[in-house]
C-alpha positions in Angstrom: 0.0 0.0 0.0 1.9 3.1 -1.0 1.8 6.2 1.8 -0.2 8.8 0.4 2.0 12.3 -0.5 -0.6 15.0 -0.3 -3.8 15.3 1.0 -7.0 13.8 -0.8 -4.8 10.4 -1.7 -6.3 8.2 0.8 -9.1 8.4 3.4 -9.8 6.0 6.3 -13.1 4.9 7.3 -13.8 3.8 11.3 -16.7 2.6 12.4 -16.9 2.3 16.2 -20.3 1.7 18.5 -21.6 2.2 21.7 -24.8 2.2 23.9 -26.4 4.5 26.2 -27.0 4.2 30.1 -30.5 3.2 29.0 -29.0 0.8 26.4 -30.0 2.3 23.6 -27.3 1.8 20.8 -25.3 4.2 18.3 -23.1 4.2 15.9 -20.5 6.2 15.0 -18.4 6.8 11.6 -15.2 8.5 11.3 -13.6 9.4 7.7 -9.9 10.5 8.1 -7.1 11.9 5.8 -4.3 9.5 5.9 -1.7 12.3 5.0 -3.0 15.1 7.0 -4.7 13.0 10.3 -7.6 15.3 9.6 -11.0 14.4 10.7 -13.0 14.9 7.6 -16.6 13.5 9.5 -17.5 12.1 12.8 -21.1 11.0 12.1 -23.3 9.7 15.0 -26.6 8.2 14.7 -28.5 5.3 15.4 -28.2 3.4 12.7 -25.3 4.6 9.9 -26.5 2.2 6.2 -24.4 2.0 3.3 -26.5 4.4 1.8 -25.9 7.0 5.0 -22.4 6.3 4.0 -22.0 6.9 0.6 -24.1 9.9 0.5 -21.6 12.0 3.7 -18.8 10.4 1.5 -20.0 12.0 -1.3 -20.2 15.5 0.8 -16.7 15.3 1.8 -16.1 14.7 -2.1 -18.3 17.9 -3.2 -16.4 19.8 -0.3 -13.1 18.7 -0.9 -12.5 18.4 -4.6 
C-alpha cells in the first residue's frame, strides 16, 4: 500500500459503536485523511446504512475536490 504524499490520496473509514446508560445503541463513523490525520466527518446516529455512507462520502467529495 503506498503512503499517500498530499492530502486527498487516501481516506480512512472507522466505524466504532456504543450504547447508552438506558442501552439504547449508536453508531458512529469517522472518515480520516491518511496524509493530513484530519478528521473529515464524525457522524453519530442510530443506525449509519451503506446508503448513510456513501451519500456523507460523497459530501466530503463535493467539499473537498
Amino acid at each position: 500500500m503506498a503512503i499517500p504524499q498530499g492530502p486527498n490520496q487516501r481516506w480512512s473509514l472507522y466505524f466504532l459503536s456504543d450504547s447508552l446508560s438506558d442501552g439504547r445503541r449508536f453508531r458512529v463513523l469517522c472518515v480520516i485523511d491518511d496524509f493530513s490525520r484530519e478528521c473529515l466527518a464524525c457522524v453519530v446516529d442510530t443506525s449509519l446504512s451503506g446508503q448513510r455512507v456513501a451519500r456523507e462520502l460523497d459530501n466530503i467529495t463535493r467539499v473537498r475536490g
